[in-house]
N, C-alpha and C positions, 0 to 999 in steps of 0.2 A: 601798334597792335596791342601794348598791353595798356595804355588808357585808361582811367579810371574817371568818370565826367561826375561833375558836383554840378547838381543845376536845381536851380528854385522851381518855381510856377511856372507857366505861361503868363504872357501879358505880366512881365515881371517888374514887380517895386522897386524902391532902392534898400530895404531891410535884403528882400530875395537873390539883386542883385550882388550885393557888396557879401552876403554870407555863402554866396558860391566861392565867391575869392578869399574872404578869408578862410574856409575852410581847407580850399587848395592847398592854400599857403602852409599852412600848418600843418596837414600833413607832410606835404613836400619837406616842410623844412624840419620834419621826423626823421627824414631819409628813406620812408616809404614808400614805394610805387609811386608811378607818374599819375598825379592826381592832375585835374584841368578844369577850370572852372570854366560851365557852361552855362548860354542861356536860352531861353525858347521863344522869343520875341524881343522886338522893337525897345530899347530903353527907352525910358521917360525923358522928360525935360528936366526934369526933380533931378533923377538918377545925373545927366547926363553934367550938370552944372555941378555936382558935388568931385564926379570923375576928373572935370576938367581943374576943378580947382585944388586936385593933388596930384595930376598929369599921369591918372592911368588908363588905360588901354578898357576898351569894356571887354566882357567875358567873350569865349568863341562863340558865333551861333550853330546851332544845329538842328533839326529839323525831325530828329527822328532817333531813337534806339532800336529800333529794327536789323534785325542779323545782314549783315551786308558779307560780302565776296573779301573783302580784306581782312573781315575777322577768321577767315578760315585760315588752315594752316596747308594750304596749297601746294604744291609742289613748287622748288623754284629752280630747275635745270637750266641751264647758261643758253641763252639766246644766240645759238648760233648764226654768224654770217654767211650769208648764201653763197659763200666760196672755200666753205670746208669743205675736207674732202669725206665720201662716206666714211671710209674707212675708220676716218678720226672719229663721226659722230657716233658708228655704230658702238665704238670700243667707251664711248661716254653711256650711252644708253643702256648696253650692258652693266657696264661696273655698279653703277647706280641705279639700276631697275626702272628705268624711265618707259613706260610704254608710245611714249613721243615725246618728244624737242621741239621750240619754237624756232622756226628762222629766221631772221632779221634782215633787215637793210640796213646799209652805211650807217643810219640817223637812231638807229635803235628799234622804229616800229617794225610791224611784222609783214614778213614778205608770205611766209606759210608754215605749215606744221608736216613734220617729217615722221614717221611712225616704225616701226618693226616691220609693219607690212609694206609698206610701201619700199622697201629696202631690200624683201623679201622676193616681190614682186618686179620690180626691176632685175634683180640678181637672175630669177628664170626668166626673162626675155632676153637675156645676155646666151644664154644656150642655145636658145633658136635663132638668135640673129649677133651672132657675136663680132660688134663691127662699134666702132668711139669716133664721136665727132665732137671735132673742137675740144681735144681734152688737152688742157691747160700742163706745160710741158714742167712747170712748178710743181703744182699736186703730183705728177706720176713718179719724179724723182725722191720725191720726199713719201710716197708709200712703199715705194720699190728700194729704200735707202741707196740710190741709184747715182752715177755718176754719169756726163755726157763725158766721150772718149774726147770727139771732132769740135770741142762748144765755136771754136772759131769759122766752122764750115756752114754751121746751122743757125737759121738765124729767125724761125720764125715760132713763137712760144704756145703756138696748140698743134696736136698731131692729129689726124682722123684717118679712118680705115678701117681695111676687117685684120683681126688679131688670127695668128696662124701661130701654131711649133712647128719650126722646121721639123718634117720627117721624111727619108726619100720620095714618099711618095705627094706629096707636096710641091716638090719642083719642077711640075706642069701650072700649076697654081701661081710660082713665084712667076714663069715666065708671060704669061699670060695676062697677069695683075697689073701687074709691072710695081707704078709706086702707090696703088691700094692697099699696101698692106702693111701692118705691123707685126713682124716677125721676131718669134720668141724661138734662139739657138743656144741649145749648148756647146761644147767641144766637138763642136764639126764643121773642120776647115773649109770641106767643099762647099756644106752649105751657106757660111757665114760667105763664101768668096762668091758663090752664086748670086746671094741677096743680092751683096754690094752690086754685083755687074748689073743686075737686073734695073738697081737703084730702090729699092723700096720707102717709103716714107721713114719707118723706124727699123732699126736694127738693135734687139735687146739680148746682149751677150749674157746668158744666164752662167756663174760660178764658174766662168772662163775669158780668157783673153785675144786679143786680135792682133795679128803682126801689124806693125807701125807702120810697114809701106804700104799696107791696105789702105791704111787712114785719105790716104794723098789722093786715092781716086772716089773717095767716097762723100765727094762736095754734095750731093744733093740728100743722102740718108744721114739723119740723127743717129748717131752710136753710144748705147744706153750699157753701161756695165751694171749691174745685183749681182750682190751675193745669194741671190734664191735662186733654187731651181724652177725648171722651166713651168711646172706643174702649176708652182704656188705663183709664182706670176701671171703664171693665166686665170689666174682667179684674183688677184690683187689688181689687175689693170682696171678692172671695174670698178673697182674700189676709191680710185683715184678724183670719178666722178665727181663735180661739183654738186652738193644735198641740193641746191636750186633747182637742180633737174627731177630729179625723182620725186621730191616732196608737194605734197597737195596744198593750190595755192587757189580754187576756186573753191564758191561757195563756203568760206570759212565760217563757223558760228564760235564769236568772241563775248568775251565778259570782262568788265571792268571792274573796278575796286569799290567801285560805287553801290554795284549792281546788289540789288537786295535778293535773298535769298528764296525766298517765297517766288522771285519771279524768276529766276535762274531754274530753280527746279522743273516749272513747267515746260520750260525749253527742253532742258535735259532729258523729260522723260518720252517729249517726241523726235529725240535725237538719238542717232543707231552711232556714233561718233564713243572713242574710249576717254579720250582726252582732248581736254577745252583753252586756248591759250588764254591770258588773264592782260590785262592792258590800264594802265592808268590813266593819267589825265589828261596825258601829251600823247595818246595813243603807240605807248610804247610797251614792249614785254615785258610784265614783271613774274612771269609764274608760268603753270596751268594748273588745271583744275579738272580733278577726277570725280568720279561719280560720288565713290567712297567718302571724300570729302564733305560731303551733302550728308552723312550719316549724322554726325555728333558735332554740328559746330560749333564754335567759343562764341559765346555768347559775350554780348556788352557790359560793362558792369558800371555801374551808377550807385552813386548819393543821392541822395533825396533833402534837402535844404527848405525849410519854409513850407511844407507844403504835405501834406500825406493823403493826398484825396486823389484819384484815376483821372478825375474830368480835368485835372489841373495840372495833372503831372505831363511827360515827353512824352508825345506817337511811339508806338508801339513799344511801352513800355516792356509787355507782356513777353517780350521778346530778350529782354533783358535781365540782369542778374541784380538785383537789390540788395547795395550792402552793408547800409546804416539806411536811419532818417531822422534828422535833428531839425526839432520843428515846436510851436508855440502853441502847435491850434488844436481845435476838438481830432481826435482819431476818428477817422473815417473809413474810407473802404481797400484800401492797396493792401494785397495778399504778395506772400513771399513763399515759395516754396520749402524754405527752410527756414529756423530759427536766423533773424538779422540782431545788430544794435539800435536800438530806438530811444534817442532822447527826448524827452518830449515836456516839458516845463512850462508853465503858468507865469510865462514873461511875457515883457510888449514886444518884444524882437528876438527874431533869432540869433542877434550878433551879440545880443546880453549873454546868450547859451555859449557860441561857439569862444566869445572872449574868456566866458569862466576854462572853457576846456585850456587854452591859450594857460593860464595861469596855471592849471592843477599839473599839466605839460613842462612847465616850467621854461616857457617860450615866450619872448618877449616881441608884441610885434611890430613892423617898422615904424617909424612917424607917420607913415603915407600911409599903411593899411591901418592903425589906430586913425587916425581923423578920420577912415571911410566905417568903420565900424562906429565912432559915435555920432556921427551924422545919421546912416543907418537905423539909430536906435532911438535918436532922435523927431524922423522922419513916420518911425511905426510908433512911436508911442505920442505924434503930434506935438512938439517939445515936452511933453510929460504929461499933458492934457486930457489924456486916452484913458478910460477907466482901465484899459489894459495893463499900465504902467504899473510898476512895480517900485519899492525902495532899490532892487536890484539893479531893474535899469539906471534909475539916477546914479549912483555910486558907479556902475561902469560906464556910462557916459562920461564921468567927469574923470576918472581914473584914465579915461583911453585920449579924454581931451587932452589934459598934462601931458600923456608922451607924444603924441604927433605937438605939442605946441602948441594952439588952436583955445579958441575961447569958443563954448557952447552957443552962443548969441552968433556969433559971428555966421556958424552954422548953418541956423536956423533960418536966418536972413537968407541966407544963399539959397537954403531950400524953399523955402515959402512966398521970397519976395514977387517972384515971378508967376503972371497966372499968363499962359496963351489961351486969351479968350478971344485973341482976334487974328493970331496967327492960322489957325488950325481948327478943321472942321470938326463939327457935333462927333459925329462917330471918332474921328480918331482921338477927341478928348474922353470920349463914353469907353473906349476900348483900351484906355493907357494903363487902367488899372483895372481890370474886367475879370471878374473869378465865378465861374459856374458852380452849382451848388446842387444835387440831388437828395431832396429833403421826402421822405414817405416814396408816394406817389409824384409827388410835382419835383419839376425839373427849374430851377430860377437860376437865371444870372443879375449880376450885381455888381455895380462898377463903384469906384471909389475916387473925386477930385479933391483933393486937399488944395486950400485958397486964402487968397485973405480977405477976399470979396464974395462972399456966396449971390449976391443979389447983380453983380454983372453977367454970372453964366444961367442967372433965371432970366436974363431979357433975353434967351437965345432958348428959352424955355418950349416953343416949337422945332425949333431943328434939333433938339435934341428927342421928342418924344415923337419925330418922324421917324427917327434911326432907330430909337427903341423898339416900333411897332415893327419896322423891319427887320429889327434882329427876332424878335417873338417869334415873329412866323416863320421865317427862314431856319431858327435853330430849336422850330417847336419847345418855346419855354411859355410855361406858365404863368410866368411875369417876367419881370426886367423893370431892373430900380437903379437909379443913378443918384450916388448921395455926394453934395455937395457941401464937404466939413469943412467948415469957416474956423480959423485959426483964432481968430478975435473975438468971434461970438460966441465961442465955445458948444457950440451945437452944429445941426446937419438941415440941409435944406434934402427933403428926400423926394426926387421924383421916380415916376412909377407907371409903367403900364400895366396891367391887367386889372385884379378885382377891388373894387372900392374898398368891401366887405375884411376881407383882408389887410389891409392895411389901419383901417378901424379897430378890430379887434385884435389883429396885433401889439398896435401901440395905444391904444386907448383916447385916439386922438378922428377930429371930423376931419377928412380931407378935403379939398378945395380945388377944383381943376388940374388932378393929377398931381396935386404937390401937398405938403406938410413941413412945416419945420418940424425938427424935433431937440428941445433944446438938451444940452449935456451929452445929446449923440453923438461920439469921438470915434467908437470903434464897428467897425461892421463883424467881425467875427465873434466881439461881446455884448455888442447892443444892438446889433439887426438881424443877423440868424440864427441866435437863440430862441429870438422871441417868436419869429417866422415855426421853427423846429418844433416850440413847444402847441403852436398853434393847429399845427398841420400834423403832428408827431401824434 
């Protein structure tokens, strides 16, 4: 409940990836709130091979910052089993202002919901028709603090009948009944000696006793001693009831932990119902959930890592509480409602940033998170390649290399040597590192392959510019470019759907069937949508 998620982009790198973790990390290990490092897509192959080769786990995935049912602060009254008795529930529901309790079954899930009225409600049809069936001979002892006189003579553990106080005028009633009835006596010998002869189902001796040679003929009557008077017993026998009976078990309208609140509401406000029971994963009780609830919920709270643009960041961010953002790139559009921390620095990586903080902190990080942060930083700066790269990054690349043990080379290998040019289709190499961009007017997306062969993923140069045309249309962009940065040649093989025009006066270059080299082009957020920005800007 109190979470705090660190999450890069979408269609997330391994600089995005590995700077959600260490940022985690670092907090966490401030002794700060429960930081968690998240992420909003599929890892890479890049990513996945640098993880594997220091045995960590990749971040949680999640789908959304959207106000869900478990951020609420719901009520959480004890899931009773549907063999309390009322008596016990009402005196819970009181104490603690509950205007209803869930009921359970043996397993935990819900059998129904029990309410004030429905307690209430029962309670007046006990006047009109004052008669218990099948009431469990357990519950009525333990409301009535009761004792059985005969337990050797009685032997069967539910009583039913109509409930009477003996008063003279009743003993046409006893005779007639016979063992219909549950009889509630005080100190009155005749009529406790009448029951008996009669035989009634129960006999409940209220703040009085029974001679013991009564006992010997009274095989077939239960003999109940209380210390309450007869009054308060006749009002307590009700009581005794199992909540399974009276409690509402049809049509139930449930909500789970899941449940987003935007769509909980619409329910709520075509429901005449006061109280909603709450259910996890396994369909079992954890809560419920009142109207009031719905007024001011707790909102999400996130980090923002690598990334400060809406089109880029989690679903329904909007809905969430933004509480730093440490990040390398141009400032873009994401509003806060309030003043946040923003770091924001002119490095190739955000793990150059989060490691300085690591030092200023005076936290040293393990071997295993230094090797992912300078692979990381080597990964976004192209081993140093990238006009992006800094003297910074070098110096904590190599500083992070020494403590995890690890030689830079060795790195780089891991991350570059592999290109899936023949495992994996056009689209899901176009979408592994795919960043949207809303520049003026026009909307572009923009994918990024880092390789050491640019001229193998151009022989596939149609299935890629099939998938392009279909992401165009489908997510109305006004282009879509896939740059293929070759590690060796130190340049970008750039393909491209939409305008010729643009692409030409962009880069100052003649394009040729949808494609261009462009040599020295390392980085797409310093050498491709600047020049785009200044074009269209």
């Amino acid at each position: 409940m109190n979470e705090i998620f660190v999450t890069g982009h979408r269609n997330p790198d391994t600089d995005s990836i590995v700077a959600a973790m260490s940022y985690a990390a670092l907090r966490n290990a401030l002794g700060e709130k429960d930081y968690v490092a998240a992420r909003l897509g599929e890892i890479t192959d890049e990513t996945r091979r640098i993880l594997d080769r220091f045995s960590c786990e990749p971040p949680r995935f999640i789908k959304t910052m959207r106000t869900q049912v478990r951020d609420l602060d719901f009520d959480t009254p004890p899931a009773m089993n549907r063999s309390v008795t009322m008596d016990r529930a009402w005196h819970i529901m009181r104490e603690n202002h509950y205007p209803a309790i869930p009921v359970a079954n043996e397993d935990g899930t819900l059998y129904g919901m029990l309410s004030a009225g429905d307690i209430a409600t029962f309670s007046m049809e006990t006047i009109a028709n004052p008669v218990v069936d099948q009431l469990p001979l357990f519950n009525l002892l333990s409301v009535l603090e009761g004792r059985i006189l005969n337990e050797s003579g009685h032997m069967a553990e539910t009583l039913s009948g109509q409930v009477c106080i003996a008063l003279p005028q009743s003993c046409e009633n006893l005779l007639f009944n016979s063992r219909d009835n549950i009889v509630l006596c005080g100190n009155q010998p005749d009529m406790i000696r009448r029951a008996l002869d009669v035989g009634v189902e129960c006999l409940i001796l209220c703040q009085t006793d029974v001679d013991p040679e009564w006992l010997k003929d009274a095989d077939g009557t239960c003999i109940i001693s209380t210390p309450f008077d007869a009054s308060k017993v006749a009002r307590l026998i009700y009581q005794a009831i199992p909540i399974s009976r009276p409690c509402h078990t049809e049509n139930l309208i449930t909500f789970h932990l899941t449940d987003y609140i935007d769509d909980v509401r619409e329910v709520v406000l075509k429901s005449r119902y006061r109280c909603y029971p709450v259910l996890d994963e396994n369909e079992k009780v954890v809560g419920t959930l009142s109207r009031y609830h719905l007024l001011r919920p707790r909102r999400k709270q996130v980090v923002l890592v690598d990334h400060n643009e809406l089109a880029q960041a989690v679903p329904g961010l909007e809905q969430a509480e933004i509480l730093e953002i440490i990040d390398h790139h141009r400032l873009a559009d994401i509003q806060t409602t309030q003043p946040i921390h923003v770091r924001n620095e002119p490095v190739g990586s955000t793990n150059t940033i989060i490691a300085s903080m690591y030092q200023e902190h005076g936290v040293m990080p393990s071997p295993k998170l230094a090797g992912l942060m300078a692979a990381a930083i080597l990964a976004d700066t192209v081993m140093f390649k990238s006009p992006t790269c800094t003297k910074r990054d070098v110096a904590m690349a190599e500083r992070l290399g020494r403590i995890a043990n690890v030689s830079l080379e060795e790195l780089g290998q891991i991350l570059f040597s592999t290109d899936a040019t023949g495992t994996k289709s056009a689209k899901e190499l176009l979408m592994s590192d795919f960043k949207q961009f809303h520049i003026s007017e026009q909307n572009l997306g923009v994918g990024q392959i880092t390789c050491l062969d640019s001229q193998k993923m151009l022989e596939r140069r149609d299935e890629f510019l099939e998938e392009m045309e279909k992401l165009r249309q489908e997510k109305e962009y006004d282009m879509v470019i896939v740059m293929f940065t070759d590690v060796l040649l130190e340049g970008t093989q750039l393909l491209y759907v939409g305008s010729d025009d643009v692409i030409h006066n962009a880069f100052a270059v003649e394009p040729r069937g949808n494609t261009v080299f462009l040599p020295g082009v390392m980085s797409r957020k310093k050498q491709v949508i600047p020049m785009l920005t200044a074009l269209w800007g």
